[in-house]
C-alpha positions as CSV (number, residue, x, y, z in Angstrom):
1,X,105.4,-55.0,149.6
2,X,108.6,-55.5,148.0
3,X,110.5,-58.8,148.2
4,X,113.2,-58.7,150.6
5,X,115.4,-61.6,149.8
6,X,115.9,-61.5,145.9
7,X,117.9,-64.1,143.2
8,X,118.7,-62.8,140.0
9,X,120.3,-59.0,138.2
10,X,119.4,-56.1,140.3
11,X,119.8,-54.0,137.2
12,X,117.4,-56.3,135.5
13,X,114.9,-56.3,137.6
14,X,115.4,-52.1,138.2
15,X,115.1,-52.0,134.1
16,X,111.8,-54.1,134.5
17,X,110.0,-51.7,136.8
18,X,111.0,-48.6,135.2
19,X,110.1,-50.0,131.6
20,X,106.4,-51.1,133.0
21,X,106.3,-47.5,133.9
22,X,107.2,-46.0,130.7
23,X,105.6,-48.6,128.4
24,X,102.4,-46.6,127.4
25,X,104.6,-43.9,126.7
26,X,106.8,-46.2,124.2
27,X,104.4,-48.0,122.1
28,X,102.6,-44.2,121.5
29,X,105.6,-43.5,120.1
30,X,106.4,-46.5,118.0
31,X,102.8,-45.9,117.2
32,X,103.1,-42.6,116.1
33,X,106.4,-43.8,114.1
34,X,104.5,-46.5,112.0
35,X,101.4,-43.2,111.4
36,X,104.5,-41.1,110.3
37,X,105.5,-43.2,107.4
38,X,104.1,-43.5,103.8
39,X,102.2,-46.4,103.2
40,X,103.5,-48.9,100.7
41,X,101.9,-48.5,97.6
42,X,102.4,-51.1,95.0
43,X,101.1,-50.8,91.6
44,X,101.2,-53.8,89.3
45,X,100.6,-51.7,86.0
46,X,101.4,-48.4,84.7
47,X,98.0,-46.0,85.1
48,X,96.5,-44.4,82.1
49,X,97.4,-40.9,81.7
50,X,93.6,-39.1,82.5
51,X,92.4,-36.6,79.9
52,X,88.9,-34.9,81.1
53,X,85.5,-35.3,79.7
54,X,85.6,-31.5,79.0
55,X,88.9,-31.3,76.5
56,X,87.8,-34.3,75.0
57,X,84.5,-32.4,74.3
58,X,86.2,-29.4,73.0
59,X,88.7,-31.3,70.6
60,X,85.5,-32.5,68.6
61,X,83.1,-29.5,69.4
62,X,84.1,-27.9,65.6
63,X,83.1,-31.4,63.8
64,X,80.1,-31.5,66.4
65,X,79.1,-27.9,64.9
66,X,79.6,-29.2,61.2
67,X,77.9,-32.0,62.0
68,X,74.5,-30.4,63.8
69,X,73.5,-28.4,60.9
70,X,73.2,-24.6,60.0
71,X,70.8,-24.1,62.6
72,X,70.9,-26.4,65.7
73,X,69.8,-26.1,69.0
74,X,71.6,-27.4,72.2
75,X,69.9,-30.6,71.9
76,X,71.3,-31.1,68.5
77,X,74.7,-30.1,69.1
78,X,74.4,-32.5,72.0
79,X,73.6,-35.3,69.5
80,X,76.1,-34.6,67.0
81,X,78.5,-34.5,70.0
82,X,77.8,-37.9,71.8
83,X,79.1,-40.1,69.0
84,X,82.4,-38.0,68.7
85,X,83.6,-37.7,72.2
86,X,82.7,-41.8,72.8
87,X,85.0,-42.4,70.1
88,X,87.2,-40.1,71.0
89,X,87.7,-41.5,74.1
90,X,88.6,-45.1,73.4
């Protein structure tokens, strides 16, 4: 039952009631305004620029070939590859 003899702002206590109504509704959308926005990001050094494992095999697959002999099989050229693309890559 509601109080019938009151103290205090009317307003206030009328802004009370109708914000215990809508509160679910407002932290949703504060909620969804946090989801909304990009996430800091912080990045205490510069990254590496990223080359793949497969140019870095085909910048030394001519030497490989050199390397492996007139007649090589996969498992040769595999060999003769190995050591070229590790060094390569540092």
């Amino acid at each position: 039952m509601a109080k019938k003899n009151f103290d205090g702002d009317p307003g206030g206590l009328i802004g009370d009631a109708m914000f215990s109504v809508i509160k679910p509704l407002y932290k949703e959308g504060e909620k969804a305004k946090r989801a909304r926005r990009a996430p800091r990001r912080r990045y205490y050094y510069a990254p590496e620029p990223k080359v793949s494992q497969k140019k870095i095999v085909f910048s030394v697959l001519a030497d490989a070939i050199r390397n492996a002999g007139a007649f090589f099989s996969a498992r040769d050229l595999y060999y003769a590859t190995r050591p070229l693309c590790y060094a390569d890559w540092e």
